[in-house]
BAVEX-307558 format. One record per atom (N, C-alpha, C, CB): x, y, z; residue in one letter. Coordinates in pm, whole numbers, plus 32768, in hexadecimal, padded with zeros to 4 digits. Glycine has a CB too. Layout:
<recs>
XYZA
...
</recs>
This chain:
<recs>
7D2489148519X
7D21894C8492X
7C9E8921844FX
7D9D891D843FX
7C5D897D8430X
7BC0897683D5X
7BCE89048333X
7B948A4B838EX
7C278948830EX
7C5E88F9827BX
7CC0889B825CX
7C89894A8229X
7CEE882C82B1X
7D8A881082ABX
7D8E87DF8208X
7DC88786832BX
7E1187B0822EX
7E48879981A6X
7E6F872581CFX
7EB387F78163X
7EA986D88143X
7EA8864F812BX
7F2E862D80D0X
7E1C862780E4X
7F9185BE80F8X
7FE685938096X
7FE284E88081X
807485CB80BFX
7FD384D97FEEX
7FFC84697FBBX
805483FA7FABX
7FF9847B7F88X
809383BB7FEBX
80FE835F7F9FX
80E882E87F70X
816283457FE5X
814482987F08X
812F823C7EDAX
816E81B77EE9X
812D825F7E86X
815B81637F20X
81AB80E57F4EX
817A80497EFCX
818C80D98000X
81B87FE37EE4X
81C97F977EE6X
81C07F027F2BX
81F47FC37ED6X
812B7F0A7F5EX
81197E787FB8X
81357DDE7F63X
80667E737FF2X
81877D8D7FAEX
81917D2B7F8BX
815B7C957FD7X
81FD7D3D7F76X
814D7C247F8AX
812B7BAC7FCDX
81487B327F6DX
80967BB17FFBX
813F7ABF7FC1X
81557A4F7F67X
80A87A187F73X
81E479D57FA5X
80687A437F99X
7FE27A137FB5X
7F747A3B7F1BX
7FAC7A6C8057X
7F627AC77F66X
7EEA7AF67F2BX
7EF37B777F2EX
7E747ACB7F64X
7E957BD67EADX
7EC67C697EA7X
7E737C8E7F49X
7E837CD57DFBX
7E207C5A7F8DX
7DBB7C6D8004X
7E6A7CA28069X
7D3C7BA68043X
7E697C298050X
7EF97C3780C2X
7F5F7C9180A9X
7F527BB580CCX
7F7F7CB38026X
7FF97CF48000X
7FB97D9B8004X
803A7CB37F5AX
7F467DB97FF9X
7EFA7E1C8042X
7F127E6780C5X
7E967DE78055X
7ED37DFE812AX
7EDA7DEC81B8X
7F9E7E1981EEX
7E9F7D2A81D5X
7FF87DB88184X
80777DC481CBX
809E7E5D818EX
80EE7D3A81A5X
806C7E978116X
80987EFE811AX
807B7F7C8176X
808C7F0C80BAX
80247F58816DX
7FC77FAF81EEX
801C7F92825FX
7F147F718215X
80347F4382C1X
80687F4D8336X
80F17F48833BX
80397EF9837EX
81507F4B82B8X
81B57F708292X
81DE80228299X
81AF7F31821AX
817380628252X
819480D7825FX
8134810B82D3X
818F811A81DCX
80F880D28321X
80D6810883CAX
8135810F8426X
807880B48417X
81CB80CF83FFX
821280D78470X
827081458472X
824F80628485X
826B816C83E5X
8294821383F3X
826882C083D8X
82EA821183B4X
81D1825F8396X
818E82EA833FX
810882F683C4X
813E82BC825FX
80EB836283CDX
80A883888439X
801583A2841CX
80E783F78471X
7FA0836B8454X
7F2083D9844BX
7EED8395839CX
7F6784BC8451X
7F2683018384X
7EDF831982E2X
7E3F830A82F0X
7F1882918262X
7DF7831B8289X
7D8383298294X
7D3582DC820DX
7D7183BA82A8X
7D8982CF81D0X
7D5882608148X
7DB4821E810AX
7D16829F80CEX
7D8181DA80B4X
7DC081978044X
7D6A81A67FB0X
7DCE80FA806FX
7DBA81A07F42X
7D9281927ED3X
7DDD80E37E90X
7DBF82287E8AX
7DB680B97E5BX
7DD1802E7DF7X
7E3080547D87X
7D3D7FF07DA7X
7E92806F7D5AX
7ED280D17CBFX
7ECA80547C79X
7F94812B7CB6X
7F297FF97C9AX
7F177F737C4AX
7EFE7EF67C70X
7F727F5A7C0FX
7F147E857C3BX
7F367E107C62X
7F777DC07C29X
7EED7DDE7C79X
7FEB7D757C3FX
804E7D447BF2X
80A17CCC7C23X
809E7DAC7BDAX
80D37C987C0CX
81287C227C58X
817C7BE67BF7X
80CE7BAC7C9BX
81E07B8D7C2CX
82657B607C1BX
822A7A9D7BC2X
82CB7B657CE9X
826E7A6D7B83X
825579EE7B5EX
82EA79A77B67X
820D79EC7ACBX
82E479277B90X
833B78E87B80X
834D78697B96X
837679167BA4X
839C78197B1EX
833E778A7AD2X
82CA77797AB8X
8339771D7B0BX
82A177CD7A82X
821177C77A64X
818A77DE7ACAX
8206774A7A32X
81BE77F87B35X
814678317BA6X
8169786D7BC9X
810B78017C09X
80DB78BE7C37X
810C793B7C78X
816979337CE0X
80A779807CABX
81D479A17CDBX
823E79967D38X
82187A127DB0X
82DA79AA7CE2X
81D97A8F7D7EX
81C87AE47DE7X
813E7B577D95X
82797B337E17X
810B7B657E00X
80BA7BC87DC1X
80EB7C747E00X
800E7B987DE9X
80B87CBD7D9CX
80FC7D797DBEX
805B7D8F7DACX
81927DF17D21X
80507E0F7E1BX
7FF77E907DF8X
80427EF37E1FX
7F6B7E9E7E3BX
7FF87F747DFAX
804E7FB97DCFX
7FE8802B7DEFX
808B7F997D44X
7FF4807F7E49X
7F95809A7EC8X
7FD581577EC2X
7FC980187F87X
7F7481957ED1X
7F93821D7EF1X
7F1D82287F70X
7F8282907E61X
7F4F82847FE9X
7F64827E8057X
7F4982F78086X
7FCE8250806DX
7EC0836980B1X
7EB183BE80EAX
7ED783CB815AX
7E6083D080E2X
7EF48438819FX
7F1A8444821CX
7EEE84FC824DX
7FCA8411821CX
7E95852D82A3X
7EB485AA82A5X
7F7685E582DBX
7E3585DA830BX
7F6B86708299X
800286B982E4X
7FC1870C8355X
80708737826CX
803186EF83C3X
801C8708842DX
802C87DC8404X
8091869F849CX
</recs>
């Protein structure tokens, strides 16, 4: 196909580390069922606190992939 086309989704990587990592796990989180992705975008960055430090960090990741 000359023109393919492309779909988006949006997921949720998590970590207790670092947003680097919570990146990375989202990414190979949704490789084990989404096929052919081809990017990522950053949407947010966000994380969890508790007692007063960080408890988990979120990104918040949209996810190209061409359709077959």
């Amino acid at each position: 196909m000359a023109d393919p086309a492309y779909k988006k989704i949006e997921i949720v990587g998590t970590s207790p580390n670092s947003f680097d990592e919570a990146t990375a796990n989202g990414v190979a989180k949704a490789a084990e069922s989404v096929h052919g992705m081809s990017w990522f975008e950053v949407v947010e960055l966000r994380g969890s606190i508790v007692d007063g430090k960080v408890h988990q960090y979120q990104v918040t990741l949209k996810i190209g992939f061409k359709v077959d």
